[in-house]
N, C-alpha and C positions, 0 to 999 in steps of 0.2 A: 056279293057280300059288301055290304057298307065298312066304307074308309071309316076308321077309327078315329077320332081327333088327337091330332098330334102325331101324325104316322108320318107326314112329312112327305106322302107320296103325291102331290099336288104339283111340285116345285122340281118333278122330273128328274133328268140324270144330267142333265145339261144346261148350262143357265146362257141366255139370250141376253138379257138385261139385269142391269143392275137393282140391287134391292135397297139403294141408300141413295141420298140425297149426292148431288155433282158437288165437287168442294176442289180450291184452288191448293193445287198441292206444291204451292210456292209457301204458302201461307200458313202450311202443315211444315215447312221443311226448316230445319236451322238459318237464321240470316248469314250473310256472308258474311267470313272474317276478315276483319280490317286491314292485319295482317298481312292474310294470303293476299289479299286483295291488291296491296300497297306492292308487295312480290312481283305482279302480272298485272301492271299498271295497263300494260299495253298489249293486252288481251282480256279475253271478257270472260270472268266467271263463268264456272259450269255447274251446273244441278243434275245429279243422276240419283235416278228414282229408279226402283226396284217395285214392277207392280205384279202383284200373284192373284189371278181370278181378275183381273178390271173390265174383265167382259166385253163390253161395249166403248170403250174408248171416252165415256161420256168428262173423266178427273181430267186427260191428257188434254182433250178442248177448252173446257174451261181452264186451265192451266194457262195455255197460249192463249185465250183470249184475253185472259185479265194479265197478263204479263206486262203492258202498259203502265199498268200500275206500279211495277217495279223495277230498281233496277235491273239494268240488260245483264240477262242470263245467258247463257247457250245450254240448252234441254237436252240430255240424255235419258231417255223414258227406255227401261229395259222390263217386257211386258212376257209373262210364263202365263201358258192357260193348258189348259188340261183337253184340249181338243183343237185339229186346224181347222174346222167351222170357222170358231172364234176367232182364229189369227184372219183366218179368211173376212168374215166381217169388220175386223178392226179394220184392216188393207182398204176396202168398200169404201165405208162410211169416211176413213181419210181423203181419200180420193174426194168423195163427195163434196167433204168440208174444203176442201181446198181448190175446187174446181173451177177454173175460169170465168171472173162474172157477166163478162161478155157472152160466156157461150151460155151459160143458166143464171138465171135471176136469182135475186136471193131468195123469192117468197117460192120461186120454185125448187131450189132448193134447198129449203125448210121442211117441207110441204116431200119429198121425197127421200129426203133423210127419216122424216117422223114415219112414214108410210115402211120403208123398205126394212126401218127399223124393231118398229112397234107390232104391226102389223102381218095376222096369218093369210092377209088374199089383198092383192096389189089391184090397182087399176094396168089397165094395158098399157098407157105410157109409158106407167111407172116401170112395169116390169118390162119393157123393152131396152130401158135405159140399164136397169139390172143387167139384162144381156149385152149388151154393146160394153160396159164398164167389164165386166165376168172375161169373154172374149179377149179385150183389149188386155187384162192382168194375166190373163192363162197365158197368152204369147211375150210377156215379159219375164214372170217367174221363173222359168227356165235360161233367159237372156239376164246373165249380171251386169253386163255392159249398157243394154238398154234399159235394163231397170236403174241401176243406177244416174242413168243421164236422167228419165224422163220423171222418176219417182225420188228423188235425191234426199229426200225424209226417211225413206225405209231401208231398212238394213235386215236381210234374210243370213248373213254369213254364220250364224249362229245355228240353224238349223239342220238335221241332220240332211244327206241327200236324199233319203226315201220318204223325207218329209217337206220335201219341195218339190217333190214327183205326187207326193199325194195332195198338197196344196192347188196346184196346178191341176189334177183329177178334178179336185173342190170347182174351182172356175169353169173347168168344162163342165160341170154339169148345171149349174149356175147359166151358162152359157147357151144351155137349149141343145143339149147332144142326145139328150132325151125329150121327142117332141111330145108336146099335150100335157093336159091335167094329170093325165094318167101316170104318169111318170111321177107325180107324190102328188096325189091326191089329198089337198089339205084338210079339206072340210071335214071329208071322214074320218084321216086321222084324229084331228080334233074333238069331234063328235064321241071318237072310239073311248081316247083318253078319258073324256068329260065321264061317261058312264062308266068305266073303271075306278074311276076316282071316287065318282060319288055311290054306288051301286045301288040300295035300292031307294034315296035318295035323289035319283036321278028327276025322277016326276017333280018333284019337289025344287027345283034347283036352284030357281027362284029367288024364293024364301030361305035358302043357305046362300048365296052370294048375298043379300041383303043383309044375314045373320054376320060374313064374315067383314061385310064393309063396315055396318054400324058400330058392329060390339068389338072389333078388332084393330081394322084400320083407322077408323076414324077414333077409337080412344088412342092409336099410340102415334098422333097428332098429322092423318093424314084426312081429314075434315073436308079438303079441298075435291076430293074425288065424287063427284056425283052417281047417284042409285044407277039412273040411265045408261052413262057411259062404260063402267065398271060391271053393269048387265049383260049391254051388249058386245062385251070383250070374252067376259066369262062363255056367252050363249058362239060365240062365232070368230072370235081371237081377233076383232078387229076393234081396235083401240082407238086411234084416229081415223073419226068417218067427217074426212074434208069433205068430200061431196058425196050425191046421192048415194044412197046405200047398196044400188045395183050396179054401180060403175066399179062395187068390189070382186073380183072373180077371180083373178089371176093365181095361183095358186104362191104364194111366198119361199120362192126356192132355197133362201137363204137360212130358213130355221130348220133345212134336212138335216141330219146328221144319222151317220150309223152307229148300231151295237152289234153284237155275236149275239144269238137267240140258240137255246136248242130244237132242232127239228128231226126226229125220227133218230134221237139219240144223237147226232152232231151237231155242231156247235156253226152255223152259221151266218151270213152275215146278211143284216139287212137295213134297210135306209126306212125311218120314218122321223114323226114329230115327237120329243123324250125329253122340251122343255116345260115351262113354266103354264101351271094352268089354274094359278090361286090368288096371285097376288096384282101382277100386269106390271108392265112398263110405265105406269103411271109417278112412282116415287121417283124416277130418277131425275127429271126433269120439271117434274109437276105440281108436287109441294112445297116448294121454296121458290124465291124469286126476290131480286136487287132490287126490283118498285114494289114497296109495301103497299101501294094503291091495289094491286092483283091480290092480295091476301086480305082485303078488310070484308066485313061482312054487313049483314042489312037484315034486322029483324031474324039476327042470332044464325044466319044460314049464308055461307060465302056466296060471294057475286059474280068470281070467275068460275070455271070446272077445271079441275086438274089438267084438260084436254087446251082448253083456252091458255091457261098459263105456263105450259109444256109448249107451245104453239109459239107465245111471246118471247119465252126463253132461248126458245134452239134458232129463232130467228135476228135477239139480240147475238147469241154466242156467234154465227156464220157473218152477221157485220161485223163484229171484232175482229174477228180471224182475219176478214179479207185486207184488213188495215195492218195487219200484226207485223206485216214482216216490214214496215217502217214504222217502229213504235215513237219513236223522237222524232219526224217528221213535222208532225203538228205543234211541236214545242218549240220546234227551231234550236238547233242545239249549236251556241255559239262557236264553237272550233269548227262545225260543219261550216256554219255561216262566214268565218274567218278566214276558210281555206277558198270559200269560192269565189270571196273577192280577190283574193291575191292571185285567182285565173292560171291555176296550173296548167299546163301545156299537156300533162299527161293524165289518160283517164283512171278514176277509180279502181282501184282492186275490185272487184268482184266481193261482196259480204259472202260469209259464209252463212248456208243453212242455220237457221236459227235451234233448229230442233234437230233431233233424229231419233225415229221408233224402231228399240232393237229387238226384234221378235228370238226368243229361246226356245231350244228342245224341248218338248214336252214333260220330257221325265228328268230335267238339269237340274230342280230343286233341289236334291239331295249330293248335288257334286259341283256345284258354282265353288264349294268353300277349295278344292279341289284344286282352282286356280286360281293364279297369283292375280290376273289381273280383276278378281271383283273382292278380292279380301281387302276389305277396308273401303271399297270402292263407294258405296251407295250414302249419300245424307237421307235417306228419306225410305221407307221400305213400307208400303201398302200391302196388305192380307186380307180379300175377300171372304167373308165368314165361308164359305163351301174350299178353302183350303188353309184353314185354321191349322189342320192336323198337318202343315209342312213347318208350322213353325217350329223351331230346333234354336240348340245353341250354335250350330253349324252357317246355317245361314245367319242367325244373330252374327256372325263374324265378319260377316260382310257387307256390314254396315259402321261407318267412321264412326268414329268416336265423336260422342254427344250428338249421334246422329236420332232421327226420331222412327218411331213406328206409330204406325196408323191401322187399327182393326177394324174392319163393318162386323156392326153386328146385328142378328138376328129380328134383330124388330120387330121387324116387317113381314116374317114370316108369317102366316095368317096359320096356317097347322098346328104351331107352338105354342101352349099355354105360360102361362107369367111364372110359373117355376120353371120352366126349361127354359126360359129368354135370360132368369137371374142367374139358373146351372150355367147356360154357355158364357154367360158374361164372367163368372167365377175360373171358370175353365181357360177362357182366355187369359185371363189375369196370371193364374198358374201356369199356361204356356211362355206368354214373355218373360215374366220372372227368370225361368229357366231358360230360356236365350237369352238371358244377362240385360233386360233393359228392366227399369221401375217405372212402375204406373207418374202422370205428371198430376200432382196436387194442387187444388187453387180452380180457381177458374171459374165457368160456366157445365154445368154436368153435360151429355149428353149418351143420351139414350142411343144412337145411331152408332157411334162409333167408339172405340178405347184407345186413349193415344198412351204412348210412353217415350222413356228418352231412352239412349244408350246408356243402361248403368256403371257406375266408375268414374261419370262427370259429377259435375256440382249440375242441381236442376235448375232446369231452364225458366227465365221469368213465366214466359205465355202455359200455363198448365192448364190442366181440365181432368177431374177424377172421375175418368167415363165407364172407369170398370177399379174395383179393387181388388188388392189382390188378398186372394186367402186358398185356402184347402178346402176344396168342393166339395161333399159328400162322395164314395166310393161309386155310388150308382152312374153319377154324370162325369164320370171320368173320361177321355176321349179313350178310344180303344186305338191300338198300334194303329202305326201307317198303311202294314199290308189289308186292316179291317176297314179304312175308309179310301183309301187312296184306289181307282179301278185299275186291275191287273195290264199289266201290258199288253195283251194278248187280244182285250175285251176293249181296247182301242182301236177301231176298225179302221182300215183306211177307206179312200170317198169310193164308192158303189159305180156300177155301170149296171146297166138294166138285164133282167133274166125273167127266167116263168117263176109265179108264185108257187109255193110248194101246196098242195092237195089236202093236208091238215094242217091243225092248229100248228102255233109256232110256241112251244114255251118256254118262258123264261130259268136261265141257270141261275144258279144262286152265286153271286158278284161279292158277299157282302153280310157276315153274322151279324155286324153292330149294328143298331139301330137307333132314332134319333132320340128314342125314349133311356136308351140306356147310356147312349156317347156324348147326346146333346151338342153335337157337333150337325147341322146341317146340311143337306144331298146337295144343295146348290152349287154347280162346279164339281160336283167329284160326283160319282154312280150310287145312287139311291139303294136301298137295299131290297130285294126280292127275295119273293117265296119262291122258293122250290119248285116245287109246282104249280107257279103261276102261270097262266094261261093265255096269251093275249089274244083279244078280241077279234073276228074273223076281218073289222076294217082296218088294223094292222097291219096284216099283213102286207108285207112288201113285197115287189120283186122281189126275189134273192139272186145277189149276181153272179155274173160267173170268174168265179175268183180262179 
């Protein structure tokens, strides 16, 4: 049966990548107080950021790379996702970005960041470096000692302990403890999805990814993504094709993840592909860029491809980075300069870590306000449209005073027609209301994102009226947390290999609301199913032995 438009079943139960543009959330957050500042002369400001859904870690990099730009912070990024895949790939890709330029190049990687990231089938390099990286984290996560020396950014004391048992499961299987394709065979998954998705549109598939880049993405200003590239993601889940198109095989173990399935009336668990198969990894890196030269066009049709300027971008962001952790170096900062003539006899303190990524329990949303130490805590609080429905006045409490908030929204969703993009932008406006911030007035609009301040201050100069607020119609109202948020239950932990079961597998019902009636988007939280849905016999998974 053909996907209906606007069903929202495209965009999976899981989100891999970001659906909005990379934005420096220095630049999103209150400046520092003069004040405070003046207090702890002799220490350096701290920024802590509250991020729900950030997926891919794409805000946290640009953050530390354009930090240069300002003055010296020390980063507390405290990062909640709704699955340890994701915590697991944030972990990865830091690693990556941080990884010794002596031992990888920058274009190398660049070039395996975009690949490991973007991408449903790796080269054999790529994915042996996966394994050697997967490996190396599985034997630290359970070591706090060693993780601490050798990972000194990351911070796991937050999570519970059967969730750094299952983390470390994530790595081993990442790891190759399952040898061969066969062990998640991507393609078919992929394949499986695609025809699910589009049913008897499938022949056709073509002429609907064309339908959905021309009439959709490229009106809601993503222009820059070319027919080719955005085809051959749709036809084969590979996004960045650096070299030939045969040196792709490897299967991309990073986008497994499990759900509970019913089979023969029980409820069990099984590992496949349940992300994004509509929209791609192209916006988050791909549509914007600091050199306007990547953005101009030549007889009304851009010059670069999404792929090309996603390419320049993640290649500029990995040079900043590798400079970051002496931002004043290059400027010469006279008290540094002052103290080295005067030739002290004793050496430097040691700087402290500039950053630090504090991963949270999965289901801590609704109990941070619980304790004392993040009531007040956060200047800055990011919300992923796919967990919209956590915002509350609760967590509104844990965020300072005339602190900001920052919403993505729905864009970009290619399923969504232009009444449910204005329903969820209303909705959202009606949710921070109610966690006590007011939309910021003035400004440049945008369509991407909804910012607000902490209400109760006097508003902030820098505004932007990205969403207004008012009383949505009763239809696009978001339905409770238990109707979008997925059951605890239906959280599976990482899979180890078994026999396929004998018949179909089908799906339970997770989920009444729907995006037609909540206007609230599956991105990040469990998509909603039919009853009786059936998945496809190349779904099927292993099922392990739990």
């Amino acid at each position: 049966m053909t996907t209906p438009a606007g069903s929202g079943t495209g965009f999976g139960s899981v989100s891999w990548w970001g659906l909005s543009p990379a934005v420096d959330l220095q630049a999103e957050s209150p400046p520092v107080d003069p004040d405070s500042q003046a207090e702890t002369e002799h220490e350096t400001p701290e920024l802590n950021v509250l991020l729900l859904g950030s997926v891919d870690g794409r805000h946290l990099l640009r953050t530390l790379a354009r930090a240069a730009l300002w003055p010296r912070r020390r980063f507390h990024f405290y990062v909640l996702e709704n699955n340890l895949e994701a915590v697991a790939r944030h972990i990865l890709i830091f690693s990556l970005a941080l990884e010794d330029p002596e031992k990888m190049g920058l274009q190398e990687r660049s070039e395996t960041f975009l690949e490991v990231w973007g991408n449903a089938l790796l080269r054999p390099p790529v994915a042996a470096f996966v394994r050697a990286q997967a490996g190396r984290l599985a034997h630290l996560v359970p070591e706090p000692d060693r993780l601490a020396e050798q990972l000194p950014w990351l911070s796991l004391g937050a999570l519970k302990f059967r969730e750094r048992d299952a983390l470390e499961a994530v790595f081993r299987f990442w790891a190759g403890g399952e040898k061969g394709p066969e062990a998640f065979p991507m393609s078919r998954l992929w394949d499986s999805r695609l025809r699910q998705y589009l049913g008897s549109r499938y022949d056709a598939r073509h002429g609907v990814s064309d339908w959905d880049l021309h009439m959709k993405l490229h009106d809601r200003g993503a222009r820059v993504i070319h027919t080719r590239e955005f085809r051959r993601w749709r036809d084969t889940g590979v996004a960045f094709e650096l070299r030939d198109s045969s040196a792709y095989h490897v299967p991309n173990r990073t986008l497994a993840s499990g759900r509970l399935l019913s089979h023969r009336g029980e409820r069990v668990a099984a590992r496949g592909y349940w992300g994004d198969i509509a929209t791609g990894p192209f916006v988050a890196f791909g549509i914007e860029a600091d050199d306007e030269t990547l953005l101009r066009t030549s007889n009304g049709q851009p010059v670069k491809t999404a792929c090309e300027i996603t390419e320049h971008n993640v290649a500029e962001l990995f040079r900043e980075m590798a400079a970051w952790g002496h931002p004043r170096a290059a400027e010469g900062d006279p008290e540094q300069v002052q103290g080295g003539a005067e030739g002290s006899s004793e050496p430097a303190a040691p700087a402290p870590e500039p950053f630090t990524v504090h991963f949270l329990s999965l289901d801590s949303a609704h109990t941070l306000h619980h304790k004392s130490c993040y009531m007040g805590q956060f200047q800055l609080l990011y919300v992923a449209c796919g967990m919209v429905h956590l915002l509350s006045a609760e967590l509104g409490a844990c965020v300072a005073p005339g602190g900001r908030l920052i919403v993505e929204l729905a864009q970009f969703l290619v399923d969504l027609r232009q009444e449910q993009l204005q329903a969820f932008s209303s909705r959202v406006g009606e949710l921070a209301q109610a966690a006590g911030f007011a939309p910021q007035l003035g400004g440049k609009p945008s369509d991407t994102f909804a910012r607000f301040y902490k209400a109760g201050d006097s508003a902030p100069g820098h505004e932007d009226p990205a969403v207004e607020s008012g009383t949505p119609p009763p239809e696009v109202l978001a339905p409770p947390l238990e109707a979008t948020d997925p059951p605890s239950e239906d959280r599976t932990q990482p899979l180890e290999s078994g026999n396929p079961p004998s018949e179909p597998l089908k799906l339970t019902s997770e989920s009444q609301a729907s995006l037609l009636e909540a206007s609230v988007p599956p991105t990040g939280s469990q998509a909603p199913k039919s009853e009786n849905q059936t998945v496809p016999p190349e779904t099927k998974y292993p099922i392990p032995d739990i």
